[in-house]
Each structure stands twice: as C-alpha cells, then as structure tokens.
C-alpha positions in Angstrom: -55.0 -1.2 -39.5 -54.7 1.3 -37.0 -54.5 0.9 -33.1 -52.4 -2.7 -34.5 -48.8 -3.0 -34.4 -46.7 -2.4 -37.4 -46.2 -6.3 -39.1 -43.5 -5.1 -41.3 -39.9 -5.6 -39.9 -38.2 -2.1 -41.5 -41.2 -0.6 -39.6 -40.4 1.3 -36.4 -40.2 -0.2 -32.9 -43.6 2.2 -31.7 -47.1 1.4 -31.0 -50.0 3.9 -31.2 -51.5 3.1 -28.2 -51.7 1.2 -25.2 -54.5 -1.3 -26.4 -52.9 -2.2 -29.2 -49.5 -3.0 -27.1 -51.8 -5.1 -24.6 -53.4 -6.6 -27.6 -50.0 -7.3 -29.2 -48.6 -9.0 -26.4 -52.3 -11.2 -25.5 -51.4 -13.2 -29.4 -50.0 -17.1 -29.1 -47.6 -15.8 -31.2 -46.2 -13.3 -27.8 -45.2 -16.4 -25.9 -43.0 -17.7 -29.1 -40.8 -14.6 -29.1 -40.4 -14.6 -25.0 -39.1 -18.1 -25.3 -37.2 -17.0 -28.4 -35.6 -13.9 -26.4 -34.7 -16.4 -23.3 -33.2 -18.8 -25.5 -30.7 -16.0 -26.6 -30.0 -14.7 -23.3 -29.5 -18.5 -22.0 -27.0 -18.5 -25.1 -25.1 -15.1 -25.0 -24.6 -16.4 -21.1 -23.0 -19.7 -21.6 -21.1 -18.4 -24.5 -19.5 -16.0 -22.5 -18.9 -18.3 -19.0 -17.2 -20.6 -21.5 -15.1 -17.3 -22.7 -14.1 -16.2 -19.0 -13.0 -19.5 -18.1 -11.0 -20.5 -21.3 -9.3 -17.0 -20.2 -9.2 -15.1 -23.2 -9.0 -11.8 -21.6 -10.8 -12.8 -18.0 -9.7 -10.2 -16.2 -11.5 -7.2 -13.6 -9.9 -4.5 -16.4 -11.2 -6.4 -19.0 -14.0 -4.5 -21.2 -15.5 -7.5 -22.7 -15.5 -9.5 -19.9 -15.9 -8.7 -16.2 -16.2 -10.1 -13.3 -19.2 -11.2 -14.0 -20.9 -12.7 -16.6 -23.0 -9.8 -17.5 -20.5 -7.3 -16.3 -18.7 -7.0 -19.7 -19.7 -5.6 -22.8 -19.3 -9.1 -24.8 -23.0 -10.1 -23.5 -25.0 -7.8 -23.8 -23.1 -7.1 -27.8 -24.0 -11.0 -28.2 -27.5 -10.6 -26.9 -27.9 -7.7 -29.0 -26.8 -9.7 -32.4 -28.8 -12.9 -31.3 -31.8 -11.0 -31.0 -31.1 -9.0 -34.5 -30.9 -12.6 -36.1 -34.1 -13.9 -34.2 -36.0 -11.2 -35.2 -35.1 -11.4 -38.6 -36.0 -14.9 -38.7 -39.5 -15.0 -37.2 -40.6 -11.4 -38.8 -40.8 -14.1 -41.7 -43.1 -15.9 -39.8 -45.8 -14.2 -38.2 -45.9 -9.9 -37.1 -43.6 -9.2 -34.0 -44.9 -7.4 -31.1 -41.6 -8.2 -28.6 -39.0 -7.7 -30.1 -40.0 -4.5 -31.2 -39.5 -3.5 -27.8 -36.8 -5.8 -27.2 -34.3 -4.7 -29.5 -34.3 -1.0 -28.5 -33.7 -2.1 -24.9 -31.3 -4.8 -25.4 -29.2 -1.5 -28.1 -29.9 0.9 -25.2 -28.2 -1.7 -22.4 -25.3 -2.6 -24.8 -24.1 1.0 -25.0 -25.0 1.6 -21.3 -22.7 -1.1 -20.3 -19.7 0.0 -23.2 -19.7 3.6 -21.8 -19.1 2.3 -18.5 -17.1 -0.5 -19.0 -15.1 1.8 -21.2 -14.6 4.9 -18.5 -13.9 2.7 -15.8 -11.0 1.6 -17.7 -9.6 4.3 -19.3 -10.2 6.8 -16.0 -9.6 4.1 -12.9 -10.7 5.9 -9.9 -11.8 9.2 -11.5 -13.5 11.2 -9.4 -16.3 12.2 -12.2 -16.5 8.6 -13.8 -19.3 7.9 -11.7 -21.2 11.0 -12.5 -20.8 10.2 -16.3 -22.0 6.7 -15.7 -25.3 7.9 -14.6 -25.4 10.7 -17.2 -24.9 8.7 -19.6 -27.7 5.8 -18.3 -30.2 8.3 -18.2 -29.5 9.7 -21.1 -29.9 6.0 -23.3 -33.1 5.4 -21.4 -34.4 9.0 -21.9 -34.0 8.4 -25.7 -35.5 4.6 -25.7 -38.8 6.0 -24.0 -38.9 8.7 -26.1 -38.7 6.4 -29.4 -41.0 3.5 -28.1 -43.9 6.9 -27.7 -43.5 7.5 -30.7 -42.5 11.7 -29.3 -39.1 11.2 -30.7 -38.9 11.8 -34.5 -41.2 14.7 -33.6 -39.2 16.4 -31.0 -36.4 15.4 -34.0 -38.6 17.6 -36.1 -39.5 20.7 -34.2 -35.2 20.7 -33.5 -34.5 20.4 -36.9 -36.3 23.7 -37.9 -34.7 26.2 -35.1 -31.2 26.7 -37.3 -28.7 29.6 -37.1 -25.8 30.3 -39.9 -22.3 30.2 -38.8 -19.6 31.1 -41.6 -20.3 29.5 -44.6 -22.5 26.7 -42.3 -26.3 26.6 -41.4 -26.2 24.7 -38.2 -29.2 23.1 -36.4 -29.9 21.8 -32.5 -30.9 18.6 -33.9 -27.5 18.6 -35.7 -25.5 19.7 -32.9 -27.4 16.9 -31.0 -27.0 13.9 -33.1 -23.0 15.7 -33.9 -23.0 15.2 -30.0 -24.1 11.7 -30.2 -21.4 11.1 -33.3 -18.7 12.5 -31.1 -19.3 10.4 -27.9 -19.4 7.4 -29.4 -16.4 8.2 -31.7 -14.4 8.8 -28.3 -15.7 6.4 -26.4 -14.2 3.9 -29.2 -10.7 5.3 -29.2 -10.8 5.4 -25.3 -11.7 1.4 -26.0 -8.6 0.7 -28.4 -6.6 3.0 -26.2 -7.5 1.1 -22.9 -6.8 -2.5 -25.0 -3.5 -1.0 -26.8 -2.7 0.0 -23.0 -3.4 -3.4 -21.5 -1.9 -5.5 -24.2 1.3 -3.7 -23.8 1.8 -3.4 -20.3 0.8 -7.0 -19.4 3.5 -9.0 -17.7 5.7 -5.6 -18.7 8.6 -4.8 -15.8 11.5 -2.5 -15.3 13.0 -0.9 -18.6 10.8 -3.0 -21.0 7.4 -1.5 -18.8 8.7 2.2 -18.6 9.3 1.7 -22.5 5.8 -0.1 -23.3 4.0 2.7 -20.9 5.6 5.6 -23.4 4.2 3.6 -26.4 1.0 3.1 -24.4 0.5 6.9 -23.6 2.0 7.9 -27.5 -1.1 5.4 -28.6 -3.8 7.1 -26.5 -2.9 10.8 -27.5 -3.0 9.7 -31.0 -6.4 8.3 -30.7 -7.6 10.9 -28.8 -6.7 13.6 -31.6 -7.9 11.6 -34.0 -11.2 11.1 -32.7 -11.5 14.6 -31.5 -11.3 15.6 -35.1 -13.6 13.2 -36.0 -16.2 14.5 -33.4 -15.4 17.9 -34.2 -16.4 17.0 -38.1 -19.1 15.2 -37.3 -20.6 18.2 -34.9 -20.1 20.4 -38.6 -17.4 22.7 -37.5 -14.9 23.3 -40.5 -11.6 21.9 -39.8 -9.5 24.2 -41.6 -10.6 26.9 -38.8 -8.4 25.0 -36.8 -4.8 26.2 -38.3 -5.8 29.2 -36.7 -6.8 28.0 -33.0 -3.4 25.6 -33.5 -1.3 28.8 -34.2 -3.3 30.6 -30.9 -2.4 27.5 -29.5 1.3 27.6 -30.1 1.5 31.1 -29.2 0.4 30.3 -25.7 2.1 27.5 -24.8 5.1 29.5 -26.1 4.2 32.4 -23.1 1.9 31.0 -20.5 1.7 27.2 -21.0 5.5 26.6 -21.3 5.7 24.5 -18.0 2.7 22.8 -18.6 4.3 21.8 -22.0 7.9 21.2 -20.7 6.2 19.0 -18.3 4.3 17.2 -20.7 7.8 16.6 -23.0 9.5 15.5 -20.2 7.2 12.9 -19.7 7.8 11.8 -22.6 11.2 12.0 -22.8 11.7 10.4 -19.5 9.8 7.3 -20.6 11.9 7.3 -23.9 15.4 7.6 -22.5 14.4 4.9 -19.1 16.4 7.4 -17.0 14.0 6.8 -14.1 11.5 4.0 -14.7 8.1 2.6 -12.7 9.6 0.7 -9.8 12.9 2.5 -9.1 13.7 3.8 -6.3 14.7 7.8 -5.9 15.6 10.6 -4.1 14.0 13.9 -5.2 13.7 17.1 -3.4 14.7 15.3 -0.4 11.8 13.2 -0.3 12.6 9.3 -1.1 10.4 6.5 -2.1 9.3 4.3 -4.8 7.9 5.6 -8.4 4.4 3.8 -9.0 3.4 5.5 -12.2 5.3 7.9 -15.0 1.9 9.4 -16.6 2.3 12.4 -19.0 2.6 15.7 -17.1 3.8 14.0 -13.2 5.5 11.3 -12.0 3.9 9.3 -8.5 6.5 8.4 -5.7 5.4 6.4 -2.8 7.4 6.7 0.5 8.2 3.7 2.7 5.5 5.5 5.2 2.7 5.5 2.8 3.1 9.2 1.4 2.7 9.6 -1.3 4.3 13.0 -3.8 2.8 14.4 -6.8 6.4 15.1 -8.8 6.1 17.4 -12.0 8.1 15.4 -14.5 10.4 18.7 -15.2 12.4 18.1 -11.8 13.4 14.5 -13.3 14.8 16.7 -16.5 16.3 19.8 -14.7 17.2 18.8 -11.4 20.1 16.4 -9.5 17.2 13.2 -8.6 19.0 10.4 -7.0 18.3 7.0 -8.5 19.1 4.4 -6.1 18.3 1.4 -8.3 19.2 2.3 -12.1 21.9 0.6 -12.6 21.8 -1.6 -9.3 18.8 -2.1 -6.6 20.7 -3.2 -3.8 21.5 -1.2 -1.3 24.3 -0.8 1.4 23.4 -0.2 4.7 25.3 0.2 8.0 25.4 0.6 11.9 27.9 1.4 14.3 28.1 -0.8 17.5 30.5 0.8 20.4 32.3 -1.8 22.9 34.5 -1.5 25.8 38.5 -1.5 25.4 38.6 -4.6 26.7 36.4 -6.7 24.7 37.4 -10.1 22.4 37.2 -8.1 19.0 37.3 -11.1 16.8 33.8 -12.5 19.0 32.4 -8.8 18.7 33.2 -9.2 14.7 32.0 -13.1 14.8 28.6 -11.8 16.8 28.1 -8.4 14.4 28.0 -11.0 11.1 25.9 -13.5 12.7 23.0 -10.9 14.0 22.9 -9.9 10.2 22.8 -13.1 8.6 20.0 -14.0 10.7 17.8 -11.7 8.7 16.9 -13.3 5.3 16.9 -9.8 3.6 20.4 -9.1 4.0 22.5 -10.5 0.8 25.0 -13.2 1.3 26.9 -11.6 -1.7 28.4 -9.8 -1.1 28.4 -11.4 2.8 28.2 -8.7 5.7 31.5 -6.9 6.8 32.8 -5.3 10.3 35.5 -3.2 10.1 37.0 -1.1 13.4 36.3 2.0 12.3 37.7 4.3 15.9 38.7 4.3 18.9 36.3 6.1 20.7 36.7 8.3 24.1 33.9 5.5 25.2 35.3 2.6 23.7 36.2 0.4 20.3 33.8 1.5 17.3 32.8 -1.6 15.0 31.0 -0.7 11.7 28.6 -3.4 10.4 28.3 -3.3 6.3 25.2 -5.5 4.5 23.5 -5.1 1.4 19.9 -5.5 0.7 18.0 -5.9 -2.5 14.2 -3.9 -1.3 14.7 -1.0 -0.4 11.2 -0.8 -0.9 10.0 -2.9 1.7 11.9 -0.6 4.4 15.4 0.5 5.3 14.9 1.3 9.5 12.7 -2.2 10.0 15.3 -4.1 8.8 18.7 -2.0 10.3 16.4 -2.3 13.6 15.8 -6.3 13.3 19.8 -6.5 12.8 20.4 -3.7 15.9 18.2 -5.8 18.2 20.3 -9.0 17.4 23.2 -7.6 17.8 22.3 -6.5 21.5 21.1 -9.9 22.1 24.3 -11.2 21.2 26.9 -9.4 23.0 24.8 -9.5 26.2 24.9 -13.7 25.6 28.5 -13.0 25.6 28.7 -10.3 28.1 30.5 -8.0 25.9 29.9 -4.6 27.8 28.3 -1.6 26.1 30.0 1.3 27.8 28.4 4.2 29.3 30.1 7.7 28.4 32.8 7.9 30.9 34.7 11.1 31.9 37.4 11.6 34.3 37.7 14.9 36.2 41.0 16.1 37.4 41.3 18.6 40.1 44.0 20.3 41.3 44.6 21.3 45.2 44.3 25.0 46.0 47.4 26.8 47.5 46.9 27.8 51.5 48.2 31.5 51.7 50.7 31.6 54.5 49.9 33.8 58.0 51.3 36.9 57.9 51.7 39.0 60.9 49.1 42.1 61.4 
C-alpha cells in the first residue's frame, strides 16, 4: 500500500512520507519495539560494566572500552548486533516501523564512535584528530539522513552516470565515492590492529625489552599501513601495477632529495634494533642532556631536567659521538669540593663531608660516599666529596645542593672555618737619596 511502511525485513529502512512515519509509529505494535530497543541497550550496558570491571582491557587507551561505558566501541558494536537479532526476530511477528530507523542510527553511531576511538589512539594528541572527528561525524549523519529520505540511491544514480576513462578504466564519482568509503574504513581497521599490536606489546615493557618491543610495534604498523593503502588504492580502481613505476620515481628521489629523510627513517630503525640508546636512558647529545621519552621512526624526544624538551633527528644517534650515561650503568657519580682552613681536624672535616651525604636517601650506600684531600690551596685544605646516585633523571644540582647545604650546616656545628681568600702584600722601603751640596 503506498504512504505505509515497507512490512518486508530485506526492504529498505525509508518511508514515503511523513504520515505514514507518524502512522507507523501511532500502532500498539510501536511501543513493543521501544521496549525491545531499551531492553538491548539496558543489555549491551551491563554487559560491558561487567567487561570493564573484570579488566579485560579497562584502560583510557583502550578502543573497546573507555572510560566510560559508552565511550568504547564494544557498546555501541553490541547494541548494533542486539538490535540486528531483535529485528530479525519480531519482523516475524508483525511489520517494523522502529527499527527501521533504529538500525541505521545505531550503524551510523558504531562507526562514529570506531573512527574516533580509533584516531585518538593511533594519533594521541594530534593536532588534526579533532578536525577528523567531526568530519567524520558529519559525514555518517549526512549519509543516514540522506538514506532514511529516501534522496540517497538517487543521488547514487545521477553519480553513477557522470564517468570519465582513465587507461584501460572507466571510472565514476560514485565509484571514487564508495572507493573512498572502502579505503577509510580499510585504514581505519589496520590503524585498529596497529594501535592493539602496539599496546599489547609495549604493556608492562621497560628498558632493552621496551626499546625492542617499540621496533616490533612500529615494523607492525608500517606493514599494516602499506597493506591497507594498497587495499584502498584497489578498492578506489587504480591499477596496481602502475605502481612499479611511482616506486621506481620513488626510489630515485629518495636516492637525490629524500636521502636524509630516509637515513633518518633507517636509523630509527636501526637504533631500536641494535638498543644502542633506548626509551628511558639518559644522554648527552649536541650538548644538550636529558632523558629520551620516545624513539618514533624519523626523531628521537629528549626531555631535559628543566622541562625542555629537543626534537633529535635519529641520524645524530648513528653519525655522531652521543653520550649515554645509563647503557651499561644508570648511576651516576657526582662531586663537590669543600675548602677549609690549614688548621682544621681533617679526619672531623672527612667524618662531617660523609655524613651530610648520607643524610640524603638518593645518594647510594654502595658504593658509600668518599673524601679524598685533593690540594692544598693558597686559601686553605681542598676536600673532594665523591657519591653515586641512581636518577639522574630526577635532577643532578637539587640533590649536589641538598648535600652542599648540609655540609655548611655541619662544619659551622663544628666551627670548622671556611676561609676567605687571603693575600699578603710585601712592600719594600724606598731608598732616601743623600743631600748633596749645591
């Protein structure tokens, strides 16, 4: 009957007009499928609360689950396949009117929320990540509107007929379209096994065995990416063998123009693979010192005491003299020197020096601190405190200041003098010219 909705469950999710969608939803048999479409939210949620809190994978980086109920992709997939199973089961029973609707939505929300799930994952902190969230939102609900009117197998249609050969290939806008579609949703998939691969491997992961697992981690996620950049580029109808020519063009220029970018990019990986330098060590390159908090492919993040922060190409870790300060060892010896006067109990001054740095629980006890008299001074006697400490990355000057202030604490206690610079001046008397006669 026209102006009714369509009774057959194949049929599509559309209705003619907006009397028969306000007759639709006025049936008894409305109210059944609202409390049918409830009962698998109230479902998909409790299923997934029990999820989060048995910890499977309850985690803020998590895709499936967030930190929210609804803020993974695992309810609104189980929403979607409850809803697929409840409308199979009552189209048996009686024509639908919501779920017709439903479905379409509750498809449109699941790859909403797996597009942004999978971004914010894959690119944390990426500056256009929230620009493709919302292009990709409006997108989903541009295309759920247009197939509810019923405007989008005809705008389909009229994009299907404006085609343009290319090679041996008639191409078409809607094919480059739904190619476009195909490709997304190829990528966004190996961005998801990438981002799992990735957080699988590097969980609990430190010193050589993370640096190791991070190179298997970015390995992974190149692969995937190639692979699924092929696919796209197959499913979009552009021959693959016309690549062996853009790969040879390719080649050529990272051969000429590209070769730091590439030297950078094999350094990378090389630096991950050999553990030379890995995520947590702390190094010296071109005179700036810090902390390495990521290796990614092309640079390498160090993190000053201070807060800086420098952006390394990975090539200086291949080429250049770095100083690695914990590869083989993380502690780390530091020293002062403490000047007393000549007449000072040396053994108290060494007694005092090796108590002031024992009293700071960084300092290691093995080996213990050690004074040694290192000069006699035009001032006075020149004591050289020795320690070790095992974090350099939580700072070197707090701690050699905690252990100077001590120290000057102590020998005033004692009153062991601290000598001013002291410097004696010798004159010599002037001759008086005798008194000659004029």
């Amino acid at each position: 009957m026209a102006g009714a909705v369509t009774s057959r469950a194949d049929a599509p999710a559309r209705f003619d007009n907006l009397e028969a969608w306000f007759s639709a939803l006025t049936q008894p048999t409305a109210l059944t499928e609202l409390a049918a479409l409830v009962a698998c939210v109230l479902l998909a949620w409790l299923l997934v609360r029990v999820a989060s809190r048995a910890h499977l994978v309850a985690d803020g980086n998590s895709i499936l689950f967030g930190r929210r109920v609804i803020d993974g992709v695992l309810f609104p997939l189980l929403l979607l396949l409850f809803a697929y199973a409840v409308q199979a089961l009552l189209a048996r029973l009686f024509p639908l009117a919501v779920f017709k609707v439903a479905i379409p939505v509750l498809l449109s929300l699941a790859l909403i929320r797996m597009g942004v799930k999978v971004l914010q994952v894959a690119f944390k902190d990426a500056p256009l990540v929230r620009a493709l969230e919302r292009t990709i939102s409006w997108l989903v609900w541009l295309a759920v509107v247009l197939w509810l009117s019923g405007l989008l197998p005809v705008i389909l249609e009229e994009l299907d007929g404006i085609k343009w050969k290319v090679g041996n290939s008639t191409l078409s806008i809607r094919t480059m379209l739904e190619g476009a579609v195909t490709a997304g949703v190829v990528l966004l998939i190996a961005l998801w096994i990438s981002a799992a691969i990735e957080t699988r491997l590097l969980r609990a992961a430190t010193g050589n065995e993370l640096s190791l697992r991070k190179a298997a981690s970015n390995a992974t996620r190149a692969v995937l990416m190639f692979v699924g950049l092929l696919m796209a580029l197959s499913a979009v109808g552009i021959d693959l063998t016309a690549l062996s020519v853009l790969g040879g063009a390719i080649g050529v220029g990272i051969g000429f123009g590209l070769q730091k970018l590439a030297a950078n990019y094999v350094s990378g990986f090389v630096m991950l693979a050999e553990r030379s330098v890995r995520i947590g060590d702390n190094v010296r390159v071109d005179n700036f010192e810090g902390r390495i908090t990521d290796i990614n492919a092309r640079y390498t993040v160090v993190r000053a005491t201070n807060g800086r922060e420098s952006i390394v190409p990975n090539e200086m870790f291949i080429s250049n003299r770095i100083e690695n300060l914990s590869l083989a060892d993380p502690r780390v010896l530091q020293s002062t020197v403490v000047s007393v006067a000549y007449d000072s109990d040396s053994e108290l001054v060494i007694r005092l020096l090796i108590e002031a740095a024992l009293k700071q629980e960084r300092v290691l006890r093995d080996p213990l601190p050690g004074v040694n008299l290192t000069n006699f001074g035009a001032d006075g006697l020149e004591f050289t405190l020795n320690y070790w400490m095992a974090d350099p990355e939580n700072g070197q000057q707090n701690l050699r200041s905690l252990i100077n202030l001590a120290i000057l604490q102590a020998l005033r206690e004692n009153g062991i003098e601290i000598p001013y610079p002291q410097r004696v001046i010798h004159t010599r008397p002037q001759a008086v010219p005798e008194n000659r006669p004029s």
